[in-house]
KOLTOR-143363 format. One record per atom (N, C-alpha, C): residue in three letters; x, y, z. Coordinates in steps of 0.2 Angstrom, whole numbers, plus 5000, padded with zeros to 4 digits. Atoms other than C-alpha are relative to their C-alpha. Last residue first. Layout:
N
ALAXYZ ...
***
This chain:
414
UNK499450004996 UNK577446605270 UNK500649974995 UNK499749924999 UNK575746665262 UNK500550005002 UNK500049975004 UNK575446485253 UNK500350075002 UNK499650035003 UNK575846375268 UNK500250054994 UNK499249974997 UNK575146475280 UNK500549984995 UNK499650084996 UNK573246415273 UNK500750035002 UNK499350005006 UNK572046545265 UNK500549965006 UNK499750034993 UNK570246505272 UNK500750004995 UNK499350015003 UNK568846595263 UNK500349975002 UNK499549944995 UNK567246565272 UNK500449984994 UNK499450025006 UNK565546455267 UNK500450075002 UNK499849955006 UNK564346485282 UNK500549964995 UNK500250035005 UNK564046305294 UNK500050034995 UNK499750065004 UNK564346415308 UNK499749954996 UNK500150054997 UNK563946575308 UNK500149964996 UNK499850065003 UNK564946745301 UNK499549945006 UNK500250054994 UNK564246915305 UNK500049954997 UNK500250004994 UNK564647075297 UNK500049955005 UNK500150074994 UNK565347035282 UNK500150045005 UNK500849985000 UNK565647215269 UNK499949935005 UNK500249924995 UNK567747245273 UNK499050005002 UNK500249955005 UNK567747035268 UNK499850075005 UNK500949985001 UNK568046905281 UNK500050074997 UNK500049935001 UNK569846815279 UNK499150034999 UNK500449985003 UNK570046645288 UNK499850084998 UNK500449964997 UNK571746615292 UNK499350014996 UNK500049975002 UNK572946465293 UNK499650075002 UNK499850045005 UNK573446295300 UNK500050064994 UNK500750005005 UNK573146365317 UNK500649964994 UNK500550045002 UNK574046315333 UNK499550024995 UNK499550075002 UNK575746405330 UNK499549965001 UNK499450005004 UNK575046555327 UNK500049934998 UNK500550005003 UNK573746555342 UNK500249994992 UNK500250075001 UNK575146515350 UNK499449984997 UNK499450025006 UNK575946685347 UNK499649935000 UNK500450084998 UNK574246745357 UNK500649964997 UNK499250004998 UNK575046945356 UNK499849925003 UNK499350005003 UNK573546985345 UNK500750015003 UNK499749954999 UNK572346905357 UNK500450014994 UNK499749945003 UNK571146775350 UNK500450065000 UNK499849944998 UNK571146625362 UNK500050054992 UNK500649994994 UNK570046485356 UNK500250065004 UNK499550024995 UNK570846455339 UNK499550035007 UNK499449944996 UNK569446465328 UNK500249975006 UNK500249994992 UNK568946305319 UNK500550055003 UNK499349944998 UNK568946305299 UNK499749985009 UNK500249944996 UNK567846155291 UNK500650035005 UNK499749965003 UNK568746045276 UNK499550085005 UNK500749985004 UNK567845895284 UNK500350064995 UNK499950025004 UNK569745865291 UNK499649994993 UNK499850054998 UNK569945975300 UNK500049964994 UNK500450045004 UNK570646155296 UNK499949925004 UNK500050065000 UNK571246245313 UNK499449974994 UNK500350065001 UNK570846435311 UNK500649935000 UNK499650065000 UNK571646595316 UNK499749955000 UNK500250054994 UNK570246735311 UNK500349954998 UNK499850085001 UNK570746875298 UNK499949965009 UNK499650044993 UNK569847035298 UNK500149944998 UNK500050065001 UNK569447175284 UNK500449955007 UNK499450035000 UNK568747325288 UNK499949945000 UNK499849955001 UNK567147435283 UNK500849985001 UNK499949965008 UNK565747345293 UNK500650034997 UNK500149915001 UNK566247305312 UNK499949994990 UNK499649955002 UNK566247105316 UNK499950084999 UNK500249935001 UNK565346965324 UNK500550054997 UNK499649935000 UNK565746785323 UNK499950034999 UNK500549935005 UNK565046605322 UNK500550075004 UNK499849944993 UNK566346455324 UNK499550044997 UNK500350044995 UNK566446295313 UNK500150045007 UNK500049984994 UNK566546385296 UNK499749965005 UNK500549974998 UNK566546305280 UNK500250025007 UNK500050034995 UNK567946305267 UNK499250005004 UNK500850004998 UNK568046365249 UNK500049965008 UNK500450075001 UNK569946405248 UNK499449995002 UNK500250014994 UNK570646585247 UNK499749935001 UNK500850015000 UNK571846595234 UNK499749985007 UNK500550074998 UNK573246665237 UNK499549995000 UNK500749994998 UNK573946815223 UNK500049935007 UNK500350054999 UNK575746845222 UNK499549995003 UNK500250004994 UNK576447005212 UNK499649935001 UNK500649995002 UNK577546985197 UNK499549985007 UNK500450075001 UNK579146975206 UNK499250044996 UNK500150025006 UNK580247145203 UNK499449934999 UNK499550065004 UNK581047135219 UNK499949994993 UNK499449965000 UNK580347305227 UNK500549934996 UNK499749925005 UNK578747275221 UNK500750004999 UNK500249995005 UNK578547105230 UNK500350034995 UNK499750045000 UNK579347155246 UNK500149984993 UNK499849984998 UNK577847265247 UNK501049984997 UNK500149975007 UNK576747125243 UNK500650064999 UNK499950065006 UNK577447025256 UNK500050064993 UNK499549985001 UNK577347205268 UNK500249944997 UNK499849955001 UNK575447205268 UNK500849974998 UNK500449955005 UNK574647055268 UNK500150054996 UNK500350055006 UNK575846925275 UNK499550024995 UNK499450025003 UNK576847055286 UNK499649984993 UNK499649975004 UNK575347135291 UNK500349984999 UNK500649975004 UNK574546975299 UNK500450054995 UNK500150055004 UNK576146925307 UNK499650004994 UNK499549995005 UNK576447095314 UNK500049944995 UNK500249925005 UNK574647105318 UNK500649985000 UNK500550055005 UNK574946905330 UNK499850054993 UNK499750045002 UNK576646985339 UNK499549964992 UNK500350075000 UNK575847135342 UNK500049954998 UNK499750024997 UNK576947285339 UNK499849925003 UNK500149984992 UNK576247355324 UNK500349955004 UNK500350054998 UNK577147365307 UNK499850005008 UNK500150014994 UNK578147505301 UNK499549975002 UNK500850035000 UNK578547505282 UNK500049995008 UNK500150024993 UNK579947625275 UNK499449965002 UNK500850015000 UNK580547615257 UNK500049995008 UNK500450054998 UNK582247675255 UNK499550005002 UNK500350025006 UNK583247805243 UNK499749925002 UNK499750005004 UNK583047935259 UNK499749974995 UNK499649974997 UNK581847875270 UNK500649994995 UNK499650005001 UNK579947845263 UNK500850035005 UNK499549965003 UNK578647795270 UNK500450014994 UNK499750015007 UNK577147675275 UNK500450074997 UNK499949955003 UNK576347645290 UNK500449994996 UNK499349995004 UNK575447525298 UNK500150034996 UNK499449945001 UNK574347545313 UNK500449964995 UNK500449945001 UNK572647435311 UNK500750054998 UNK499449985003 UNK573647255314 UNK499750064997 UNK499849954996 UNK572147135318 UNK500650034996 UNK499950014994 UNK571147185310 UNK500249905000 UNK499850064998 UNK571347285295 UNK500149985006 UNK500650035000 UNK570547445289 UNK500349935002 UNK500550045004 UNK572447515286 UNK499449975004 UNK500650024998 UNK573247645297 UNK499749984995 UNK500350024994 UNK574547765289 UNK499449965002 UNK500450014996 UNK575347835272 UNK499749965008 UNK500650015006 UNK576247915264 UNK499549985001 UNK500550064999 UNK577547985279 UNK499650004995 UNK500449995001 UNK579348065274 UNK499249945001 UNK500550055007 UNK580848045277 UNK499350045000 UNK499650035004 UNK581848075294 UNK500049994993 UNK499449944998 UNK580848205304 UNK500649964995 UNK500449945004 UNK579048095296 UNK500750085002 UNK500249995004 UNK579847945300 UNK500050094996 UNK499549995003 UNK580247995319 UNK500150004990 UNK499449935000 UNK578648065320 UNK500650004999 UNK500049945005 UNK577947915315 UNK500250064999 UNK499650035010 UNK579147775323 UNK499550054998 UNK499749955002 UNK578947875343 UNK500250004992 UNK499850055008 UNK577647765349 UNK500350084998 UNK499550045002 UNK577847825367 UNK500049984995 UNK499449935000 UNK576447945369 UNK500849975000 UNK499749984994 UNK575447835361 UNK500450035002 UNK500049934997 UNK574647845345 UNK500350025007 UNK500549994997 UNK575247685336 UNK499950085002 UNK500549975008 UNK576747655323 UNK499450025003 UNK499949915001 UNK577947635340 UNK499550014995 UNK500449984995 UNK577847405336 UNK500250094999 UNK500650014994 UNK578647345324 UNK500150035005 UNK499950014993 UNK580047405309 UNK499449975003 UNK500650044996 UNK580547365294 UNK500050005004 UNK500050004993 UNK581747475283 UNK499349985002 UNK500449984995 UNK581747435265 UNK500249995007 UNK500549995003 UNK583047465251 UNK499249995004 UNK500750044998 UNK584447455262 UNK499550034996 UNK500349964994 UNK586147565259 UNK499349945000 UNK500050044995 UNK587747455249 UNK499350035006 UNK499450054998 UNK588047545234 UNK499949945004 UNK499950065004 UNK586247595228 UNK500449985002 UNK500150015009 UNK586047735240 UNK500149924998 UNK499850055002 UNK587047715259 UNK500049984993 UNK499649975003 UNK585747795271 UNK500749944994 UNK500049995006 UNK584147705274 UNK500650044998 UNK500250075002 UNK584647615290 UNK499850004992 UNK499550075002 UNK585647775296 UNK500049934994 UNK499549955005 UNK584247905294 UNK500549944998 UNK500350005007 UNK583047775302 UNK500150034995 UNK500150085004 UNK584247735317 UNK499749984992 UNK499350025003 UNK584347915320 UNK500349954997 UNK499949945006 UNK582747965320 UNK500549984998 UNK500450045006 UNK582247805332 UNK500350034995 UNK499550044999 UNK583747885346 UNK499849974994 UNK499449975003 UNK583048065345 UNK500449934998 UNK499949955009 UNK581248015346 UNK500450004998 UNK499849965001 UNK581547875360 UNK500150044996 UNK500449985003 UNK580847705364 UNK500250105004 UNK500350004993 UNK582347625366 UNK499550054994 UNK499849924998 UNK582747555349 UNK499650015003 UNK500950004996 UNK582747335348 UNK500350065000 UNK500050034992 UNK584147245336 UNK499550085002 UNK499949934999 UNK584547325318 UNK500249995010 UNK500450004993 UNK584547155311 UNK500350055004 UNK499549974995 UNK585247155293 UNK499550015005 UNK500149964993 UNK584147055282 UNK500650015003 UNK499450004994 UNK584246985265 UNK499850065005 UNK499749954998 UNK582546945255 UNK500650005004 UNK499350005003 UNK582046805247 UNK500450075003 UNK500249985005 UNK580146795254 UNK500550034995 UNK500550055002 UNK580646665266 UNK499950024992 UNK499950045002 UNK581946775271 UNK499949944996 UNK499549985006 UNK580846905274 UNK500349974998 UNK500450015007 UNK579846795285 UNK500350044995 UNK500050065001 UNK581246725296 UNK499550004993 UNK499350035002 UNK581946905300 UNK499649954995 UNK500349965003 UNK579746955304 UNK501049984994 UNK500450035004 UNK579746805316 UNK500050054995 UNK499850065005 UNK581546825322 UNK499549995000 UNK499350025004 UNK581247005325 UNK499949944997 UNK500250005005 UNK579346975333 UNK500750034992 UNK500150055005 UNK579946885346 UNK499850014993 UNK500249995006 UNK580646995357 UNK500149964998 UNK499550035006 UNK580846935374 UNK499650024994 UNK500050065004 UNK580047035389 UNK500449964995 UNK499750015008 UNK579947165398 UNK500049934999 UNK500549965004 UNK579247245416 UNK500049984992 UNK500750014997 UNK580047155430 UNK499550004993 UNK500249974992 UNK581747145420 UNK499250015004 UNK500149955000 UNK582147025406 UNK499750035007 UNK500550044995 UNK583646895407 UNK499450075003 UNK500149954995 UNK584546935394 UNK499549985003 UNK500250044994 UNK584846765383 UNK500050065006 UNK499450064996 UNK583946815373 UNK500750005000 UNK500150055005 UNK583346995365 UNK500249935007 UNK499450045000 UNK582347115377 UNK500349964996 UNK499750055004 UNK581047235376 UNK500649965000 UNK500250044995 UNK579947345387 UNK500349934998 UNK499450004996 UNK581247485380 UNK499549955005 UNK500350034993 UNK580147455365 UNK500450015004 UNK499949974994 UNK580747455347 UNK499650015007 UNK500749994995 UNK580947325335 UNK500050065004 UNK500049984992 UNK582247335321 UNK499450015002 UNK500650014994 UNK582347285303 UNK500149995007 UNK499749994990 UNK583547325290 UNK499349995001 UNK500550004995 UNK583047235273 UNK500450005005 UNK499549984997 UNK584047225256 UNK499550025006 UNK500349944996 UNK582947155243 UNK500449995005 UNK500350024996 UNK584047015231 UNK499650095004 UNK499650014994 UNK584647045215 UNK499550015007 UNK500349934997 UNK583347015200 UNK500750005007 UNK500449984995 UNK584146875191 UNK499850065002 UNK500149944999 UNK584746815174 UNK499350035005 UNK500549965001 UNK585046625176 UNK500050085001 UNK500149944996 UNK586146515173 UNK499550024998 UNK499650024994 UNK586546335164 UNK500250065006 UNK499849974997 UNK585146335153 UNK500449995006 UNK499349985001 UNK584946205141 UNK500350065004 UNK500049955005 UNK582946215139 UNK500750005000 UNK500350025008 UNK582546065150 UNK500250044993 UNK499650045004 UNK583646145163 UNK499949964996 UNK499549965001 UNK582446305164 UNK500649964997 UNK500050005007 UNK581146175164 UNK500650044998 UNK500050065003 UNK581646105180 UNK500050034993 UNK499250015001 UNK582146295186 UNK500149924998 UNK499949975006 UNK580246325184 UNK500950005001 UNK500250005005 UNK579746175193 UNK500150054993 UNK499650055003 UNK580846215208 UNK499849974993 UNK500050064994 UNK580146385210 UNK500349934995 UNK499750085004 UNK580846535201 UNK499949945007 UNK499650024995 UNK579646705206 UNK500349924998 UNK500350084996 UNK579346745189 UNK500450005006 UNK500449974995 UNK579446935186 UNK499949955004 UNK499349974997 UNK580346915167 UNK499450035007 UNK500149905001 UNK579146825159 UNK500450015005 UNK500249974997 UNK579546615156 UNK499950085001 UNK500250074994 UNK579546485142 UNK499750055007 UNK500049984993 UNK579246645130 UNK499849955003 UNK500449964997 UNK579346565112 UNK500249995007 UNK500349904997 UNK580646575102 UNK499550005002 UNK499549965001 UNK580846365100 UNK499750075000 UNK499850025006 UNK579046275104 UNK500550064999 UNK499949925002 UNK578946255122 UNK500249984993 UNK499949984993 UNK578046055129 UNK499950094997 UNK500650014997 UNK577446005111 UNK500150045008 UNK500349954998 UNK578946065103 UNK499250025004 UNK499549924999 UNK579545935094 UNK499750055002 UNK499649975006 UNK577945805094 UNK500550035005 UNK500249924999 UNK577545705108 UNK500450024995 UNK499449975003 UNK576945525102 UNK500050075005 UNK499450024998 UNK575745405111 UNK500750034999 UNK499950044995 UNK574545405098 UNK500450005003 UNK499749954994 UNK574845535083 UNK500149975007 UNK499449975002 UNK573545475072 UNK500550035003 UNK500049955006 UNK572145385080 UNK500650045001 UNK499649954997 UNK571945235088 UNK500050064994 UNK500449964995 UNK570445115088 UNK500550085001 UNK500449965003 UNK570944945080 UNK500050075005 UNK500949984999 UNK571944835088 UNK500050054996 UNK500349934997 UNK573644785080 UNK499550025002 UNK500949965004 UNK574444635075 UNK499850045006 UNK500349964997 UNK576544615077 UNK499350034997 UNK499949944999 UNK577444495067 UNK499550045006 UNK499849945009 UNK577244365055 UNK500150055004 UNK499250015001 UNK577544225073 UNK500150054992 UNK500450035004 UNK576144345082 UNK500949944995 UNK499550015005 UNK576544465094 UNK499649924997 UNK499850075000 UNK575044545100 UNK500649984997 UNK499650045006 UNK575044715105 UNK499949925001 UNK500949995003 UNK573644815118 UNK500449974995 UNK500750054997 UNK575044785132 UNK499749984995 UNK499950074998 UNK576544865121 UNK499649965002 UNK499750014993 UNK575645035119 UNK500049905000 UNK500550074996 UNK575445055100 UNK500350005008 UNK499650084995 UNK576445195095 UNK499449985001 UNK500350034994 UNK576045325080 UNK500449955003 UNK500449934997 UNK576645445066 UNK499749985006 UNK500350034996 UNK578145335059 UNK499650065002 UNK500550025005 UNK579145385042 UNK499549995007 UNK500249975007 UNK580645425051 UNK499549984998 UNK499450045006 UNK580845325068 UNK499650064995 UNK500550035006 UNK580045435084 UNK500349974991 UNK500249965005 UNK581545465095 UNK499549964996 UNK499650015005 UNK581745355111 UNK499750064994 UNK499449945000 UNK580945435127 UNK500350004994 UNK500349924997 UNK579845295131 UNK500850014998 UNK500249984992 UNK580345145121 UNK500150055002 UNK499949934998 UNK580145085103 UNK500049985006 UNK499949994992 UNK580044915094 UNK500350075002 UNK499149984995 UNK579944965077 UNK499849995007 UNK500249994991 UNK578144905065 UNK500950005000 UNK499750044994 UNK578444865044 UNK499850035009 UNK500250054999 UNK577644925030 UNK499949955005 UNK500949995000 UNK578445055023 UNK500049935002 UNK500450055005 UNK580145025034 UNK499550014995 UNK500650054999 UNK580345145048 UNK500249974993 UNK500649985003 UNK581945275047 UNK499649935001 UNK500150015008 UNK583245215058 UNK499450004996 UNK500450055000 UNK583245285077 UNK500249994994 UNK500549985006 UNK584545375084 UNK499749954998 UNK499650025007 UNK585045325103 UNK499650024993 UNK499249975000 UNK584745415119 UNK500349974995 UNK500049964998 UNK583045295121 UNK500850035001 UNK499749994994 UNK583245155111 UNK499750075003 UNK499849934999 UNK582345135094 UNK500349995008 UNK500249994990 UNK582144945089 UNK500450055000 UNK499449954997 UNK582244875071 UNK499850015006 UNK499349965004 UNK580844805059 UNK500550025005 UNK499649974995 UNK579344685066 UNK500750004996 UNK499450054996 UNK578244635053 UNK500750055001 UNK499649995004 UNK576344675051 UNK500849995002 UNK499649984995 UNK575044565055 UNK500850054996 UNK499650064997 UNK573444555047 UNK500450045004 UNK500250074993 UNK572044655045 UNK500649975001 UNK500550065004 UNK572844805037 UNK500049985006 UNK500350064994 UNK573844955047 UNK499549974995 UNK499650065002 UNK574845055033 UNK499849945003 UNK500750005006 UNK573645235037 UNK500249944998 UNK500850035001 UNK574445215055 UNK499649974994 UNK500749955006 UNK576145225050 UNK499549975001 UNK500150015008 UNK577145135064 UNK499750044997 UNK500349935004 UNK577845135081 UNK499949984993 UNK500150025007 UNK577444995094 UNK500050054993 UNK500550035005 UNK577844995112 UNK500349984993 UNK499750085001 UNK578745065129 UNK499449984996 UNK500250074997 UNK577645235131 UNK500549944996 UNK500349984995 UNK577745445125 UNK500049915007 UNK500650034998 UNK578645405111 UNK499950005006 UNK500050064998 UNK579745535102 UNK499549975003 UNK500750055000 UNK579545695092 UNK500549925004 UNK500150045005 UNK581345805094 UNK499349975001 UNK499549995003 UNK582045935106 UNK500049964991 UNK499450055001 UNK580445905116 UNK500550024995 UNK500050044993 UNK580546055122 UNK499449964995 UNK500650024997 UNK581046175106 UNK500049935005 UNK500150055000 UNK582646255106 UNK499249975003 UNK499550005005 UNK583246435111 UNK500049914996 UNK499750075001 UNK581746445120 UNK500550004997 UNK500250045005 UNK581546625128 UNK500249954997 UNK499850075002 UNK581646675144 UNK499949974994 UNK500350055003 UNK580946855148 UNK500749924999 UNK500250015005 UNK582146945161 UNK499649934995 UNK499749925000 UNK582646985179 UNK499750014992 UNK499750015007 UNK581846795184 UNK500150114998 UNK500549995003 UNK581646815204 UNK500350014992 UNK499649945004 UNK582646705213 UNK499450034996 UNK500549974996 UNK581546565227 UNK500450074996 UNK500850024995 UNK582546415217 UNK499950085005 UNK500549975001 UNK584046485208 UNK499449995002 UNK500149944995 UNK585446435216 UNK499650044999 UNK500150024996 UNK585546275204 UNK500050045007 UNK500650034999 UNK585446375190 UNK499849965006 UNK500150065005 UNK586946465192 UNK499449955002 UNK500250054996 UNK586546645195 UNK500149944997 UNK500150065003 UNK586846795186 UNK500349955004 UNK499450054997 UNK586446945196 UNK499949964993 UNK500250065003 UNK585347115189 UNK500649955004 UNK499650054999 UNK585247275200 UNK499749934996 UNK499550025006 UNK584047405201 UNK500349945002 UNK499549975000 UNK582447415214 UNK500449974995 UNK499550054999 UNK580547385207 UNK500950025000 UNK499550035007 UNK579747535210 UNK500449945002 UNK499550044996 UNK578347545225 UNK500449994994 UNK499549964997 UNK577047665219 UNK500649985004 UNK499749925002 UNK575647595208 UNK500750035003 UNK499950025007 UNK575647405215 UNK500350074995 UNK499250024999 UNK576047495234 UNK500149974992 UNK499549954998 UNK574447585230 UNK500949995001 UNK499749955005 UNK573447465225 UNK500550044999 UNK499850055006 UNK573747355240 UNK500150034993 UNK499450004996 UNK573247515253 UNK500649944990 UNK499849945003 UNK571647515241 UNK500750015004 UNK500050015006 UNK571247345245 UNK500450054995 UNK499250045002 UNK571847355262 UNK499949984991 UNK500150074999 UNK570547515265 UNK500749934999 UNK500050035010 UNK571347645269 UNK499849955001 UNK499750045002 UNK570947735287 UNK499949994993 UNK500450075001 UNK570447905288 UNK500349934997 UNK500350044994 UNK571648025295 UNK499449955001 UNK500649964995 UNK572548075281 UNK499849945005 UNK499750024994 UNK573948005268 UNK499250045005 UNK500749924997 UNK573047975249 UNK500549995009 UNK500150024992 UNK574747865242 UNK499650065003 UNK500550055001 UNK575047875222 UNK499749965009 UNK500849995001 UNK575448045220 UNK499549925000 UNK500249954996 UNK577348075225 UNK499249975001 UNK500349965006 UNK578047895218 UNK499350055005 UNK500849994998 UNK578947815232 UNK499950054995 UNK500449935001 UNK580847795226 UNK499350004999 UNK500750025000 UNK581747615228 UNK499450095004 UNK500449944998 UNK583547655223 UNK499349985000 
***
């Protein structure tokens, strides 16, 4: 069940800003039910369902950090001291000697009585044994028991999106599954009767949708499963119907977000608000955002609706702004910030006060952004030749070149 919370969405006829838009879905989009368990190896891009706690401290034991020399520090004289035993790695070790030096090597257990290594190069061997520079201090070279996670404490918080590094430590710690979020369930349809899929050969006036299998591609990215609704003519009674159905179904099997493009607009064809608003209900509409100004945001039945605009380069935009976070919510992820990276601008630019705009950039190698040279929001190749997007603040007016700019990269949002 993903149930929109009555009073956290202002709907009227002045746009939202995206900041306020963003709060909004933070406050009012409930994370849906359902837990899986998952075995570790099918866990990467899963979202953790609960804390993780250590049932065992990481390292499991003190050993040595480097191939060397373990001994008691405070037992170092001028001379030389004389070489006792040898630790393996994956073998136990025998307590130290007083007196004596252990040949060690990375990863082996630190010998009993011993608080330091010498790294092998900075050793002499000698025919009494192993002398020792001066300079180290207590602890050198060693990882305590618990230096990494130290036993009951929270390795991860229940929210984590699990990338390969957190299912590294996952298997550091013994675990052989994971307790997961279950996945977000996503219908999504275009509509347009100027619209075709391949291999239909379209007629004078249509086209190919492409904003399906770019908006498929990025919900799956962002761990979601899709069912593909395929293109609805542009029809009141035929949208209504599709958006009754695509939320019906509850918990057992119904979709937890409906996504659509293009119709969200005011023309006498866009028919996804009115349908919404006959099938569900509307919260909000139109964000400050360019490109991508019409998006909407419902409910329909126990599914979250989100309508995106029809413009291949605004549905990209809102997808990675708006309906990421969104996506978010609805899986439980503790939400995902990208940072913007300091760059500088290699273009000047005008804008309107009061909304936010992203400009497709080509980073070089100076770390200056260069606009793509077309801007339409139906430019798809404006897409595919940038590297990311410059974001200019609702307060920027006018950007020249050699300013300092934000520049969030594709890699990060997708």
């Amino acid at each position: 069940m993903a149930q929109l919370s009555d009073d956290c969405f202002a709907f009227g006829g002045r746009l939202q800003s995206l900041d306020a838009a963003l709060a909004a879905i933070r406050a009012g989009v409930p994370c849906v039910a359902g837990v899986e368990t998952v075995p570790l190896w099918e866990a990467d891009g899963r979202v953790l369902a609960e804390d993780l706690v250590a049932g065992v401290d990481l390292p499991p034991f003190a050993n040595s950090a480097v191939d060397g020399y373990a001994v008691r520090l405070a037992e170092l004289g001028a001379g030389a001291l004389p070489l006792v035993g040898r630790a393996a790695a994956g073998a136990a070790a025998a307590a130290l000697t007083p007196g004596t030096a252990m040949r060690v090597f990375t990863g082996a257990p630190l010998p009993e009585g011993a608080d330091t290594v010498f790294m092998q190069e900075d050793v002499a061997l000698g025919p009494s044994g192993v002398v020792l520079p001066p300079g180290l201090r207590v602890g050198a070279n060693t990882r305590p028991a618990g230096e990494d996670v130290a036993r009951g404490a929270v390795a991860m918080t229940a929210g984590t999106v699990l990338r390969p590094q957190e299912v590294a430590l996952a298997a550091a710690l013994g675990c052989a599954s994971l307790e997961v979020r279950r996945r977000v369930r996503v219908a999504l349809f275009s509509t347009g009767d100027e619209l075709v899929d391949p291999p239909a050969v379209p007629g004078p006036a249509q086209r190919w949708d492409s904003n399906r299998p770019l908006l498929a591609a990025l919900c799956r990215r962002a761990g979601a499963e899709v069912t593909d609704l395929g293109i609805l003519p542009d029809r009141l009674e035929a949208v209504a119907e599709a958006l009754g159905a695509a939320a019906a179904g509850g918990e057992a099997g119904g979709h937890d977000l409906v996504l659509s493009s293009g119709g969200v607009s005011t023309g006498d064809e866009d028919h996804v608000r009115a349908a919404v608003e006959r099938a569900g209900r509307l919260v909000f509409w139109r964000i400050a955002i360019k490109p991508g100004r019409p998006v909407a945001l419902g409910q329909l039945g126990e599914a979250v609706f989100l309508g995106l605009p029809g413009n291949p380069v605004a549905a990209f935009v809102t997808f990675v702004r708006v309906a990421r976070p969104v996506l978010d919510a609805l899986g439980g992820a503790v939400p995902r910030a990208v940072a913007a990276l300091p760059v500088r601008a290699g273009f000047s630019y005008r804008k309107k006060a009061g909304r936010r705009e992203y400009v497709r950039v080509r980073l070089d190698a100076g770390m200056v952004a260069h606009k793509h040279a077309v801007e339409g929001a139906g430019i798809i190749s404006s897409l595919t030749g940038a590297d990311g997007l410059v974001e200019l603040g609702d307060d920027v007016t006018a950007v020249a070149a050699g300013d300092p700019v934000g520049f969030l990269p594709f890699e990060g949002m997708v």
